[in-house]
C-alpha positions in Angstrom: 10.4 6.6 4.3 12.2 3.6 2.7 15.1 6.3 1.9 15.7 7.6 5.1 16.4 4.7 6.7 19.5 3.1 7.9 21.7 1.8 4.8 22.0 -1.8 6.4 18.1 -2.1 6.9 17.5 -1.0 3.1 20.0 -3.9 2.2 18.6 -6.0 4.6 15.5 -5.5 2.6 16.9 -5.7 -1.0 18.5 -9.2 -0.1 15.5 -10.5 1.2 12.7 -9.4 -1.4 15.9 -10.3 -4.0 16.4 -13.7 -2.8 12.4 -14.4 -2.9 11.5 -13.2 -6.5 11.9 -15.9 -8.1 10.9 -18.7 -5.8 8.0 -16.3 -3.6 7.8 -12.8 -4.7 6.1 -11.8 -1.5 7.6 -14.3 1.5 10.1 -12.1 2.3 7.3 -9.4 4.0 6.8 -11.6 6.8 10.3 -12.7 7.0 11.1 -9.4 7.7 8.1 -8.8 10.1 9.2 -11.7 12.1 12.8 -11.1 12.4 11.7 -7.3 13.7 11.1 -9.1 16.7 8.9 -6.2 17.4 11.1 -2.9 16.8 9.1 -1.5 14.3 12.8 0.2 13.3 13.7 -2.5 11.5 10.7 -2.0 9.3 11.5 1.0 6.5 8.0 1.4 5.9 6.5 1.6 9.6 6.0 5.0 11.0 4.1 4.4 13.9 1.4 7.3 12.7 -0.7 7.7 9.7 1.0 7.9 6.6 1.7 11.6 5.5 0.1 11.9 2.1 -3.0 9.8 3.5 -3.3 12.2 6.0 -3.0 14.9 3.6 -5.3 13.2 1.8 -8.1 13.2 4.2 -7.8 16.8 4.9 -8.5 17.8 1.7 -11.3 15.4 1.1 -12.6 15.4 4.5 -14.6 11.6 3.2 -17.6 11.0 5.2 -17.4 7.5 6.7 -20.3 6.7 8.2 -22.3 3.9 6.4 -19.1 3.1 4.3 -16.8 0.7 3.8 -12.8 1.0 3.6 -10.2 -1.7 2.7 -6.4 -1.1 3.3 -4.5 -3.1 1.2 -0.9 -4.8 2.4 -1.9 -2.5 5.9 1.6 -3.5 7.8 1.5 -2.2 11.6 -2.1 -0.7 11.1 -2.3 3.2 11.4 -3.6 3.9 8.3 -6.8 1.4 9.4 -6.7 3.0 12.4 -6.8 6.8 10.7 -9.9 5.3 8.8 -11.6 3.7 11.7 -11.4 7.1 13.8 -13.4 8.7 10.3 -16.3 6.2 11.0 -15.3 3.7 8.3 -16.1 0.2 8.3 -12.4 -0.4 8.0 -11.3 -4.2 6.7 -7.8 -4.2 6.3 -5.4 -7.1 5.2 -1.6 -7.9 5.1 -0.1 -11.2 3.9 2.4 -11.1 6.8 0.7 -13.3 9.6 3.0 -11.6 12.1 2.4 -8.5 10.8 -1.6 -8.7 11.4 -0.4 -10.1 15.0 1.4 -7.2 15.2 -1.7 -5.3 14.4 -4.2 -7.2 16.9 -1.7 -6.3 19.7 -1.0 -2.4 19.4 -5.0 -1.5 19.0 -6.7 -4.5 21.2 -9.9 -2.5 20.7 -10.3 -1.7 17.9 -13.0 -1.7 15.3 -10.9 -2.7 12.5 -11.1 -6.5 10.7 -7.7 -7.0 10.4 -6.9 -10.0 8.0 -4.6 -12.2 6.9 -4.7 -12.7 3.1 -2.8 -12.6 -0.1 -3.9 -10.2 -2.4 -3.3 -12.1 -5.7 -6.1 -14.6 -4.2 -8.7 -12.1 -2.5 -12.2 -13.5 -1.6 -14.6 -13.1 -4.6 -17.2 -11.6 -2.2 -14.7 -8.3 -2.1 -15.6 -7.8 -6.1 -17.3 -3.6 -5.7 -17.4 -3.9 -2.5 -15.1 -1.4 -0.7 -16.2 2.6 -0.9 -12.5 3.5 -0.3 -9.1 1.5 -1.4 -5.9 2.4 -0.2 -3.3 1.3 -2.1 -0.3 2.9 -0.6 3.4 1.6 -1.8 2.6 -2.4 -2.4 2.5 -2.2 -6.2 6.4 -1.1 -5.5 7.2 -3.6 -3.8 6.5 -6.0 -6.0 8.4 -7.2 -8.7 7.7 -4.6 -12.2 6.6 -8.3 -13.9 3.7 -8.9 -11.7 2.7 -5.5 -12.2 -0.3 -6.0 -14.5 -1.5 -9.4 -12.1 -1.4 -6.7 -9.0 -3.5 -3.9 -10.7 -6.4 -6.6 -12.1 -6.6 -7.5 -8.6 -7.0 -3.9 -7.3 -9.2 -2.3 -9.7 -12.1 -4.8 -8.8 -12.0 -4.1 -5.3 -13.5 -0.5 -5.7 -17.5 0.0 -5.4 -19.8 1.5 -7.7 -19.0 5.4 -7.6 -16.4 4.1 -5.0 -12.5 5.9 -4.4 -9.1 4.2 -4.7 -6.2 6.3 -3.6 -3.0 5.1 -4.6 0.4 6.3 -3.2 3.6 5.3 -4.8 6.4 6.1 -6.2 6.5 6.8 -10.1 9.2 7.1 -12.4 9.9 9.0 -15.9 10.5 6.4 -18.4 9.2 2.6 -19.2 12.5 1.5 -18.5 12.8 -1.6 -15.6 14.0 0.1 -12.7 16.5 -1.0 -9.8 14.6 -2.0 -6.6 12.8 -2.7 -4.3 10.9 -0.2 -4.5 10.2 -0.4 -8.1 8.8 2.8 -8.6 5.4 2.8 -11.7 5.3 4.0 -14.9 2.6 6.5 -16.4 2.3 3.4 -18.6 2.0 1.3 -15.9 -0.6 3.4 -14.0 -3.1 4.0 -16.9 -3.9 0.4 -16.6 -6.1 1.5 -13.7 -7.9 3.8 -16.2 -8.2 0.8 -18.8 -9.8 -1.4 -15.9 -12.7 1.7 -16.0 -11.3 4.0 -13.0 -11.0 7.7 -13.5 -7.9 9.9 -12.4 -9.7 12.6 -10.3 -6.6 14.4 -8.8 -2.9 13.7 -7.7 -0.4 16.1 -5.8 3.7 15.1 -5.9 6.4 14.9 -4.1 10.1 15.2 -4.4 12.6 14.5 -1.8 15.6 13.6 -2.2 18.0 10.6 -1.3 22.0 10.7 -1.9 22.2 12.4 -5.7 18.6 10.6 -6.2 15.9 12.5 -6.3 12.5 10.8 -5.4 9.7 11.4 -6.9 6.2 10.3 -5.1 2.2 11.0 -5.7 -1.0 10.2 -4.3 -3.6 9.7 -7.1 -7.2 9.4 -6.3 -9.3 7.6 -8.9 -12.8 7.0 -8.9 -15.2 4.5 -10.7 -17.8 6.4 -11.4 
């Protein structure tokens, strides 16, 4: 995770998404893809495997994916898609770093997955209800806390009729603007899912714990129903 990583690569980061958050709020992603030059090290959020609390996730759910669609939101090196995929899920999945979907394309040649290039603040209006499953897991905090509400209204939409989103971020305790990136949600900030007409089903957290800091994380599955 983003806290376990080298303290010059979370700088690295904190300059870049800094410098752009004014100008580009998301240009820095495939700044930072690009100047990887393909060591997936230099990217704090790329493990190489599918993301833990997905993976947890999926085990407890066990979703049927056959005859369904999935769309992975801001999908970076592509093993969530991939986790997805192997379910039987007609897996879209979409990044707004061209390098990073390149990235994609070459570590699974074959796969079944449409990886995309796109900008989720301007998705295709064909996506309105279409997806069975969203994964939304840690863009929101990446973003800046002001385009907060512009990134959820363009989330919410995305899920189908009696469709799932699963959203993992970080969360914090008060509605106070936190330091980042990441900028960790507010409860406040997370009912505006429930005010677009999903429904909190379950979440499960986590606490880890970083210098004197501690983290705290979820996944929250919501449904529209």
């Amino acid at each position: 995770m983003f806290e376990q990583q080298p303290e010059a690569i979370q700088q690295k980061v904190k300059k870049l998404a800094t410098e752009s958050q004014k100008a580009n709020p998301t240009a820095w992603f495939d700044i930072l893809y690009s100047e990887a030059e393909g060591d997936a090290g230099q990217i704090p959020w790329a493990r190489l495997t599918t993301h833990p609390y997905l993976q947890e996730w999926l085990d407890i759910s066990q979703p049927q994916g056959e005859g369904r669609t999935a769309l992975v939101i801001g999908c970076g090196l592509g093993d969530d898609a991939e986790a997805l995929a192997k379910l039987g899920f007609q897996v879209t999945a979409f990044d707004i770093s061209t390098k990073a979907i390149a990235w994609c394309q070459e570590r699974f040649p074959d796969s079944s997955v449409n990886y995309l290039v796109a900008d989720l603040l301007a998705l295709d209006s064909e996506w309105h209800r279409k997806f069975d499953l969203v994964i939304e897991s840690r863009t929101i905090q990446a973003l800046p806390v002001e385009m907060r509400s512009q990134v959820i209204n363009c989330i919410a939409p995305l899920v189908a009729n009696r469709g799932t989103l699963l959203v993992i971020t970080r969360i914090r305790d008060n509605d106070s603007v936190p330091d980042g990136p990441p900028w960790p949600l507010s409860e406040k900030e997370l009912a505006e899912f429930i005010e677009l007409g999903l429904q909190e089903v379950r979440r499960n957290l986590f606490l880890s714990e970083a210098g004197e800091k501690t983290i705290k994380q979820v996944w929250i599955e919501y449904c529209l129903f």
